[in-house]
C-alpha positions in Angstrom: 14.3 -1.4 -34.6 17.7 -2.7 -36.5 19.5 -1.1 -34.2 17.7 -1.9 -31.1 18.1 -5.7 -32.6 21.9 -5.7 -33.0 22.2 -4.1 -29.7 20.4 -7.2 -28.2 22.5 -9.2 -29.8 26.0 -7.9 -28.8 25.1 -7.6 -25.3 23.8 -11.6 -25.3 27.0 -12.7 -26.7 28.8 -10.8 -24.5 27.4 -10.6 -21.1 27.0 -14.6 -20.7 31.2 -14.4 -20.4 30.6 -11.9 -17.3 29.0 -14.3 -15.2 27.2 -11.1 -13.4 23.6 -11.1 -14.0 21.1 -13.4 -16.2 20.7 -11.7 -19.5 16.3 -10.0 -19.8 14.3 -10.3 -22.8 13.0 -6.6 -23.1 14.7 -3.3 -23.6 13.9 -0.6 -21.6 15.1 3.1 -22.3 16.4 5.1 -19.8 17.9 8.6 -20.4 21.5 9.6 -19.4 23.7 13.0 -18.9 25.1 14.3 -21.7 29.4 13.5 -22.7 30.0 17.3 -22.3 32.2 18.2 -19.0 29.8 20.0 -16.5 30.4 21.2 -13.5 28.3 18.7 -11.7 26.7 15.5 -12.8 23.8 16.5 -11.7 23.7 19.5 -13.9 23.9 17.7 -17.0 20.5 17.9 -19.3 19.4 14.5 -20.3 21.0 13.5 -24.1 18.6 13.7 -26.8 19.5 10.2 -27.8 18.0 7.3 -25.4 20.7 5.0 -23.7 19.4 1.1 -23.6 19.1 -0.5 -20.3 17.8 -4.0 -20.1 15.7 -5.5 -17.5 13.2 -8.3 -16.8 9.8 -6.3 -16.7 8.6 -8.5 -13.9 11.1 -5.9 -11.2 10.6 -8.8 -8.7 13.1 -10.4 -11.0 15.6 -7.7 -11.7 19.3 -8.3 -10.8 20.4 -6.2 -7.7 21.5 -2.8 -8.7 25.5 -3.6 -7.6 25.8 -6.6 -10.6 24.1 -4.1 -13.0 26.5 -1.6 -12.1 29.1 -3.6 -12.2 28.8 -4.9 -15.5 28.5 -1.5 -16.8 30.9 0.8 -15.3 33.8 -2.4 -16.1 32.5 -2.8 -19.7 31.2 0.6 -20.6 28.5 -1.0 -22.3 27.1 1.5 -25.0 24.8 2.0 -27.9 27.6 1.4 -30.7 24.6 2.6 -33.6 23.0 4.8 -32.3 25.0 6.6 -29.6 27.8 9.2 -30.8 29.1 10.6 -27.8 29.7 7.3 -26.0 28.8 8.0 -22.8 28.9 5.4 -20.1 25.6 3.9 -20.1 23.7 5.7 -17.2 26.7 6.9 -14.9 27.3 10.2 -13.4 30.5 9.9 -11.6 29.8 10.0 -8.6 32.2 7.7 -8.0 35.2 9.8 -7.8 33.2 13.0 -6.3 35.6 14.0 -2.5 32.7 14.3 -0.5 31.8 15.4 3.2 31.2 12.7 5.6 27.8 10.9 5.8 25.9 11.1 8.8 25.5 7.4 9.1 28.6 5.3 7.7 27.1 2.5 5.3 30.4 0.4 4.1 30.0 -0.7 0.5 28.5 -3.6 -0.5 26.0 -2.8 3.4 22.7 -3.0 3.2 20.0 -1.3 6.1 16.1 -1.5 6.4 14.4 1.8 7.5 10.8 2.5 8.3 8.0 5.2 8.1 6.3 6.7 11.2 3.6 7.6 8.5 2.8 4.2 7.1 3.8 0.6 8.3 6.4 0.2 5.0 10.3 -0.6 5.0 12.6 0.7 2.5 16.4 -1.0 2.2 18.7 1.4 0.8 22.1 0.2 -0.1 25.5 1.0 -0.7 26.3 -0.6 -4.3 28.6 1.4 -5.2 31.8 4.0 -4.4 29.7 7.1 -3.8 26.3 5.8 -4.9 23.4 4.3 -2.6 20.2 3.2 -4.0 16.9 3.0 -1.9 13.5 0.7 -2.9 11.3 3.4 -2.6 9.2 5.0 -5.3 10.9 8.7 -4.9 14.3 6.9 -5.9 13.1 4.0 -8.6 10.9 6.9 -10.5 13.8 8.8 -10.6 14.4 7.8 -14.2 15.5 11.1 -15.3 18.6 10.8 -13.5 22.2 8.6 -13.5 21.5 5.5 -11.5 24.5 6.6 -9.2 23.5 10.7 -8.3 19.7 9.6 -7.4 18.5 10.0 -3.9 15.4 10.8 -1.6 14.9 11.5 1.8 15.2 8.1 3.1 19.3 8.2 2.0 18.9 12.2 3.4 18.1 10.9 6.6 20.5 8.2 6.7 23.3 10.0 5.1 22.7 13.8 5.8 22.2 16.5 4.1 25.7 18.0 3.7 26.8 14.8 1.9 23.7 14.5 -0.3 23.5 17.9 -1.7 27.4 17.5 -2.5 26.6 14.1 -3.8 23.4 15.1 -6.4 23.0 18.7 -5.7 20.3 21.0 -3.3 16.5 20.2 -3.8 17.5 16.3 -5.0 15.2 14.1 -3.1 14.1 16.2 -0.5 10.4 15.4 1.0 7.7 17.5 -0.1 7.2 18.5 3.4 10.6 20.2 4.0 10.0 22.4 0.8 7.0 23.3 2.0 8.9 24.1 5.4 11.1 26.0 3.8 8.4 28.2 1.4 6.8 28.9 4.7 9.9 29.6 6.3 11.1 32.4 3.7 8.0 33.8 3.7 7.7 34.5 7.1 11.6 36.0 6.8 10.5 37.8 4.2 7.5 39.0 5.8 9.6 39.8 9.2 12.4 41.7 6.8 13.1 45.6 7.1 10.8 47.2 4.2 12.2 48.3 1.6 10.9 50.7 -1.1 9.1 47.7 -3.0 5.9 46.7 -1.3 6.0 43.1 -0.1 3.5 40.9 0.8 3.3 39.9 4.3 0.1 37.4 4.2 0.5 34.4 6.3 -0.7 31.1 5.4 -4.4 30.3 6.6 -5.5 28.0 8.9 -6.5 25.5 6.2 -3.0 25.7 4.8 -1.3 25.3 7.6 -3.2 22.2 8.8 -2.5 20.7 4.9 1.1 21.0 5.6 1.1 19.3 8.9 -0.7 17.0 7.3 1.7 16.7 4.8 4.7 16.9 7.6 3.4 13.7 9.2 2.6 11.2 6.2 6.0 12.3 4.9 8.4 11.7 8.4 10.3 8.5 8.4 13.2 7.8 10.1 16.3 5.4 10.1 16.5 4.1 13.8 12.9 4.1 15.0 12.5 3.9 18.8 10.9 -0.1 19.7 7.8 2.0 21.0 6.9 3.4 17.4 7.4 -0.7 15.6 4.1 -2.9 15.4 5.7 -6.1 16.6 4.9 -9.6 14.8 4.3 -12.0 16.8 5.3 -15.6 15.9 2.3 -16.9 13.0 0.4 -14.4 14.8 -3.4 -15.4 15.7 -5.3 -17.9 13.7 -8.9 -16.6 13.1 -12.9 -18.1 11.7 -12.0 -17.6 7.6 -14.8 -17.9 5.2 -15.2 -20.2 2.1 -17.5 -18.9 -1.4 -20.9 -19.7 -1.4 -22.1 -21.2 -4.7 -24.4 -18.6 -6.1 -24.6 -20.2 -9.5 -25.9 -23.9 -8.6 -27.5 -23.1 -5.9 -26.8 -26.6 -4.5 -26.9 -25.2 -1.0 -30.2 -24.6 0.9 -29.3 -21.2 2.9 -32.1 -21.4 4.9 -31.9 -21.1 8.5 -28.5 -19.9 7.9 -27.4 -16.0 9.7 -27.1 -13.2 7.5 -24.9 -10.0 7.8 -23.6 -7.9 5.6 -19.9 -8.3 4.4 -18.0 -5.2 5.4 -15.0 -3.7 3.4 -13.1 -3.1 6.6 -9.6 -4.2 7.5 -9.7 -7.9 9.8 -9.2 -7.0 13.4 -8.4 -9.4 16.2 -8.2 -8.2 19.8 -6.7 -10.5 22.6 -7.5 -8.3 25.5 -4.4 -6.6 25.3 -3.8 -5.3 21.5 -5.1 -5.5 18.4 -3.4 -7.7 16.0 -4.1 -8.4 12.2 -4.5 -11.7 10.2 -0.7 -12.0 10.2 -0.2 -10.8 13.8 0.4 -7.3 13.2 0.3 -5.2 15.9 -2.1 -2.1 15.2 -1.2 1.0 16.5 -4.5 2.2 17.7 -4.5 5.3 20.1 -4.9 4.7 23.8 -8.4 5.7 24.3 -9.5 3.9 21.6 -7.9 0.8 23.2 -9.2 2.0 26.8 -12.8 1.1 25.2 -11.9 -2.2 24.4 -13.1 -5.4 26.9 -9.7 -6.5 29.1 -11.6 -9.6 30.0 -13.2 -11.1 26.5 -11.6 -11.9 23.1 -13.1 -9.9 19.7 -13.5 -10.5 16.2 -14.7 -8.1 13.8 -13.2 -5.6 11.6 -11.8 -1.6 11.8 -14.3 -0.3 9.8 -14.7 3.8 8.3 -17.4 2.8 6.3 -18.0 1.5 2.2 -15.9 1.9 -0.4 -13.4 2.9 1.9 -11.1 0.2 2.3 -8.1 1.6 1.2 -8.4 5.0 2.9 -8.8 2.4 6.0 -6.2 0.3 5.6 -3.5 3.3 4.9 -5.2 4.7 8.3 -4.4 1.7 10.7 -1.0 0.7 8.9 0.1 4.4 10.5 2.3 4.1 13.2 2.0 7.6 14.8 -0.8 10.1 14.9 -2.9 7.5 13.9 -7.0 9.7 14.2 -9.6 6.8 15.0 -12.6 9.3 15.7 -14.3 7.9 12.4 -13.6 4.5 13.4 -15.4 1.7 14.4 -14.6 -1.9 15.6 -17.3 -4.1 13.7 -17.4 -6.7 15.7 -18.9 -10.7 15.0 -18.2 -13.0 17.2 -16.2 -13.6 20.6 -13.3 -16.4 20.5 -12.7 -16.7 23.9 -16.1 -18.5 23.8 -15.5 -20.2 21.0 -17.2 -23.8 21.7 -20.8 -22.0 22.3 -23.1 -22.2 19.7 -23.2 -19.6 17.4 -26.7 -17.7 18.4 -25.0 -17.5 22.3 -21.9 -16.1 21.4 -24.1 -13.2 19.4 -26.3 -13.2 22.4 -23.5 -12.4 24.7 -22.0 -9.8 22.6 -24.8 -7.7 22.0 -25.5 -8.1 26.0 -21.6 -6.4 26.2 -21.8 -4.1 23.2 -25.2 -2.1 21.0 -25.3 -3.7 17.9 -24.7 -1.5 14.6 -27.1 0.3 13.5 -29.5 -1.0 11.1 -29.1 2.0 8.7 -25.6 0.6 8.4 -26.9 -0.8 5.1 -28.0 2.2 3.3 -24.3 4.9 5.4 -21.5 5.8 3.5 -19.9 6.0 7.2 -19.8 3.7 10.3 -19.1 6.7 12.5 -21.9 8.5 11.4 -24.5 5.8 11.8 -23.1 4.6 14.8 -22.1 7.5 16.9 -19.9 7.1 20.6 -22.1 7.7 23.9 -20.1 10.5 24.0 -22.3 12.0 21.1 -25.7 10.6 21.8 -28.4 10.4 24.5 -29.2 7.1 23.9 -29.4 4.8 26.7 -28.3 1.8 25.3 -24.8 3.2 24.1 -24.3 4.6 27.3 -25.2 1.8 29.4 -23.2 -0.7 27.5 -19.6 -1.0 26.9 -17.3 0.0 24.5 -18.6 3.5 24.8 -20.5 3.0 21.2 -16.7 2.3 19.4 -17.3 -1.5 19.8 -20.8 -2.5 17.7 -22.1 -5.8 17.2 -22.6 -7.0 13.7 -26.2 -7.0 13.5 -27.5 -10.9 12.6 -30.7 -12.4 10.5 -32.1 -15.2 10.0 -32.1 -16.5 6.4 -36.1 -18.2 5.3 -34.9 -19.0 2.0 -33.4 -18.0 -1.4 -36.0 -14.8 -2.4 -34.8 -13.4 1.0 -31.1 -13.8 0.4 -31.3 -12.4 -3.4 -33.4 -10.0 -2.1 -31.0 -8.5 0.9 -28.1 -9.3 -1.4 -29.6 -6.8 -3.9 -30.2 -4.0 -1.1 -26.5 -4.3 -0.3 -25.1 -3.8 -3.8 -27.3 -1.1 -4.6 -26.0 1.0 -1.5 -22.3 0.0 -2.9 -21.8 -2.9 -0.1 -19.7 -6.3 -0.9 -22.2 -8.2 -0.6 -23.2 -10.7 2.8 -21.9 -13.3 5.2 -23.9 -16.7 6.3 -23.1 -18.2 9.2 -24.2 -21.8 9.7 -26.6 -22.1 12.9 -25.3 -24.0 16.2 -21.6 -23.4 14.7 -18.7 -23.2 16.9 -15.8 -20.9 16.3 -12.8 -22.6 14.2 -9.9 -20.5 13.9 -9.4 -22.1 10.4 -11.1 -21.6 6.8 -14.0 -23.0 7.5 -17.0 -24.0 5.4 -19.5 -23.0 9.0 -19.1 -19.2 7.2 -19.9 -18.6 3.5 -19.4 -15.1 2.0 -22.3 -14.5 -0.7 -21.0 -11.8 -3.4 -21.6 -11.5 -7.0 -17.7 -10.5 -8.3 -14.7 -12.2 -7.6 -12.1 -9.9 -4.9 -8.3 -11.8 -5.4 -4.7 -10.2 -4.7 -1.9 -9.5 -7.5 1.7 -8.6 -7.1 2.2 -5.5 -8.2 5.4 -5.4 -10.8 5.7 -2.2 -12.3 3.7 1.5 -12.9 2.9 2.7 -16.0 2.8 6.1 -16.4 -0.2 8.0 -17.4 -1.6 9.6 -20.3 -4.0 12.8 -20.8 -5.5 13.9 -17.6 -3.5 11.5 -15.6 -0.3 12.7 -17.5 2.9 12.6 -14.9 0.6 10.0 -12.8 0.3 6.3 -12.7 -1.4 5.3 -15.5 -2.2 1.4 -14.4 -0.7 -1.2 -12.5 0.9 -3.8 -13.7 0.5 -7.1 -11.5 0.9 -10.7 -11.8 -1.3 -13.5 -10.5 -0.9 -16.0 -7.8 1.7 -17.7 -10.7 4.0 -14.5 -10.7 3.9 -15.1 -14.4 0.0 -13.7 -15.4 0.2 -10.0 -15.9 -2.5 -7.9 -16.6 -3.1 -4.1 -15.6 -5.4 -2.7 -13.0 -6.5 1.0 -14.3 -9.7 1.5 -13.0 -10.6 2.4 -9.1 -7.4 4.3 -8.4 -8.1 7.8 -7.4 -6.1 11.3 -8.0 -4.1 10.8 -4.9 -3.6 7.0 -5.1 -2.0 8.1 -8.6 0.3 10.5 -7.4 1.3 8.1 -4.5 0.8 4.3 -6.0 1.3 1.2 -4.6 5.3 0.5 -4.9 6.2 -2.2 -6.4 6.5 -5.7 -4.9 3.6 -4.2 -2.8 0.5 -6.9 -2.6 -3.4 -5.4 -4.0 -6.8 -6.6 -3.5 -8.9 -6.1 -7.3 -11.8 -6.7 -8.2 -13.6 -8.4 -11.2 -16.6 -9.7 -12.9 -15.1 -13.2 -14.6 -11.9 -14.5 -16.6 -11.0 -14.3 -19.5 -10.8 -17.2 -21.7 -6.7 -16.7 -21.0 -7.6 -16.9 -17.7 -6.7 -13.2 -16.9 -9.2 -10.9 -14.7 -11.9 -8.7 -17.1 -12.4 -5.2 -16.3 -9.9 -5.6 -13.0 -10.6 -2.4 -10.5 -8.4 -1.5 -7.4 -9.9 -1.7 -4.5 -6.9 -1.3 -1.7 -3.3 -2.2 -0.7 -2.9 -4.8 1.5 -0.3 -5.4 4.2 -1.9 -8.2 6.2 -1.5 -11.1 3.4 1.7 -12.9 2.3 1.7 -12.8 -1.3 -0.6 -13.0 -4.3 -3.9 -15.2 -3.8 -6.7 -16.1 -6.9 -9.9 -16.1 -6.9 -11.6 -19.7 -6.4 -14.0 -19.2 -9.6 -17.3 -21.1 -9.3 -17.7 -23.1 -12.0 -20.3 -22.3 -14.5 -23.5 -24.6 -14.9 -22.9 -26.2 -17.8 -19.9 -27.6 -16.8 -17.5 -25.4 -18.6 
């Protein structure tokens, strides 16, 4: 810890006279080659003694990668205590490497935004240095094994080429998972296909199951550097204002909710559809297969919500953020009210809809899955599918009148018990504002906010080289706490990255005024930044 202490001090006196980056409270260690020559940087084993990096441990406040680069390579800032070989600080040399020519010529200091066909994300890989490009995706920034400057991943593959990465940090060094499997697939065929020899070989092919896991695998891992105009969801200016709910005061009960529409409150991803496309909160454009979108009215506005059933959430929101491939058989549009007749009373928009669309199916409340409770008219013989529009995709939210407290307590117990969110009132006679609005209430009995997620920690035990927990900050950007609980085996392996926006969950605050027992419950890509909870207050006026 004396060490680590003097260390902190000699870089704060010395860095302020740099002028190249504001100086971060916390160490953090990060390995680096070895001072022996090598034949490659790449083939270095990490030192048995920790270099000392320092950085903010919010990331959203880190410096850019050139200044810390900078700093370092022209100062050769080292561990003067506890650091014998001095080594530069986490370089590999790449800098004065002679390699091939990159596919795509990025001059240094340029910057370029790519996208993924698989999910609606952008990366920015950059140029910070002679011979070294960095990249804002998780393959790269968990790369912390490895010399800032001989990192990659198949983003700076794609851009740059093969050729020039494997001469830059070596064969196998951020490829996709995908292409290795490719290539395991492709030498066993070839050596399946080869003459015999006098060993036996094994010339089993992969099964069907396999083979559909790797395509699979293929298509959530394809991204691509110049994507064709067809394949972007285009944002349209503010995009489409839509009804937004306000809390509903369990706790003081100050508000009679009889007479009042009940519906459940779906975990589904907002949906707005203008007769055209499907847009999100933020104007989005969804990239929903054609035949789903053939089902869809030309002639009527829709609100509602793509919906794959509870608990789901995530798994439906990485589903419609997809750009190609995109399988919408389990999906259904959960639909609430119709904005193109907005200045109706409430009861006559629902009256038109259902007279368009069936409504959902009343088991809804007790099904995992919407397409299983409400099948298409292509896979049932009932009349009122196939009469009606939508060809059983579109269903109407199904509606009830509210006679009092006992009945809303009661139906908001059935929901929870089945694993719902909890239920929607809608204020009788209302019209449609395209604005929060206090004419629709949603009843639950947590709190659901967003946090900004900042940083992974890695696992321990079972979940040992996983994510451990997220570590997000509040609506502030200066509250952290850690969200742990609700991530599953795969979310693990392939977290949120950071700078990413979450929805969590929790029961009440803390006394600090930080989120008990905080559980995942999805990544979002429709909000702009972190949001709070607006916390009821309690009834004694604390």
């Amino acid at each position: 810890m004396a060490a680590i202490a003097s260390s902190r001090s000699l870089i704060r006196h010395t860095l302020p006279k740099l002028h190249l980056w504001t100086l971060p409270t916390r160490p953090r260690i990060i390995p680096a080659p070895l001072a022996e020559p090598s034949p490659h940087p790449f083939a270095s084993p990490l030192s048995s003694t920790a270099r000392f990096a320092f950085q903010e441990d919010a990331k959203s406040h880190l410096e850019p990668p050139e200044v810390l680069y900078e700093a370092l390579e022209l100062h050769q800032f080292v561990h003067a205590s506890a650091v014998n070989d001095r080594t530069p600080l986490i370089f590999g040399g790449a800098k004065d490497m002679d390699l091939p020519e990159p596919r795509t010529k990025l001059e240094l200091q340029e910057k370029m935004d790519i996208g993924s066909e698989s999910r609606c994300k952008k990366h920015t890989i950059s140029h910070f240095a002679p011979n070294a490009y960095s990249c804002t995706c998780m393959s790269w920034t968990m790369s912390r094994g490895r010399a800032i400057d001989v990192r990659s991943c198949k983003h700076l593959r794609e851009v740059l080429g093969d050729e020039h990465e494997n001469a830059r940090v070596g064969p196998g060094v951020g490829v996709s998972r995908s292409k290795l499997k490719k290539k395991a697939v492709k030498d066993s065929e070839a050596s399946a296909s080869a003459p015999s020899t006098n060993k036996k070989t094994s010339s089993k092919a992969p099964t069907s199951g396999q083979q559909a896991s790797a395509k699979k695998a293929d298509e959530d891992e394809m991204d691509y550097a110049a994507p064709s105009k067809k394949k972007v969801k285009k944002e349209r200016d503010g995009g489409k204002e839509v009804l937004l709910a306000n809390s509903f005061d369990l706790e003081s009960r100050k508000q009679d909710p009889t007479g009042w529409w009940i519906s459940e409150k779906l975990d589904g991803v907002r949906a707005f559809w203008d007769g055209k496309a499907l847009w999100s909160r933020r104007g989005m454009q969804f990239a929903a297969p054609d035949d789903f979108l053939a089902k869809l009215p030309k002639d009527h506005e829709l609100d509602g919500e793509l919906f794959l059933g509870r608990n789901r959430f995530d798994e439906t929101s990485g589903l419609v953020r997809r750009l190609n491939g995109v399988d919408y058989s389990q999906v259904r549009f959960m639909v609430f009210d119709i904005p193109s007749r907005g200045n109706e009373p409430f009861e006559k928009r629902q009256q038109f809809l259902l007279s368009l669309f069936p409504p959902a199916d009343p088991s809804t409340f007790s099904a995992s899955s919407a397409a299983a409770v409400n099948p298409t008219a292509a896979e049932t013989s009932a009349s009122e599918v196939v009469e009606k529009r939508g060809d059983g995709v579109v269903r109407v939210l199904v509606q009830e009148k509210c006679n009092g407290w006992e009945h809303l307590m009661r139906r908001l117990e059935e929901v929870k018990n089945v694993g719902g969110e909890g239920l929607m009132l809608r204020k009788p006679d209302s019209k449609y504002e395209p604005k929060r609005s206090s004419t629709l209430l949603k009843v639950k009995t947590f709190y659901d906010a967003e946090a900004l997620v900042v940083d992974h920690e890695p696992g321990k035990g079972k979940y040992e080289g996983m994510l451990g927990s997220l570590v997000c900050v509040m609506e502030d950007r200066k509250t952290k706490f850690k969200v742990g609980s609700g991530l599953k085996d795969d979310r693990r392996m392939h977290p949120p990255p950071i700078g990413s926006i979450i929805t969590y969950r929790f029961q009440e605050l803390t006394q600090q005024n930080i989120p008990r027992f905080p559980t995942f419950v999805g990544e979002r890509f429709d909000v702009e930044g972190p949001k709070d909870a607006v916390i009821a207050p309690t009834g004694n006026g604390n």
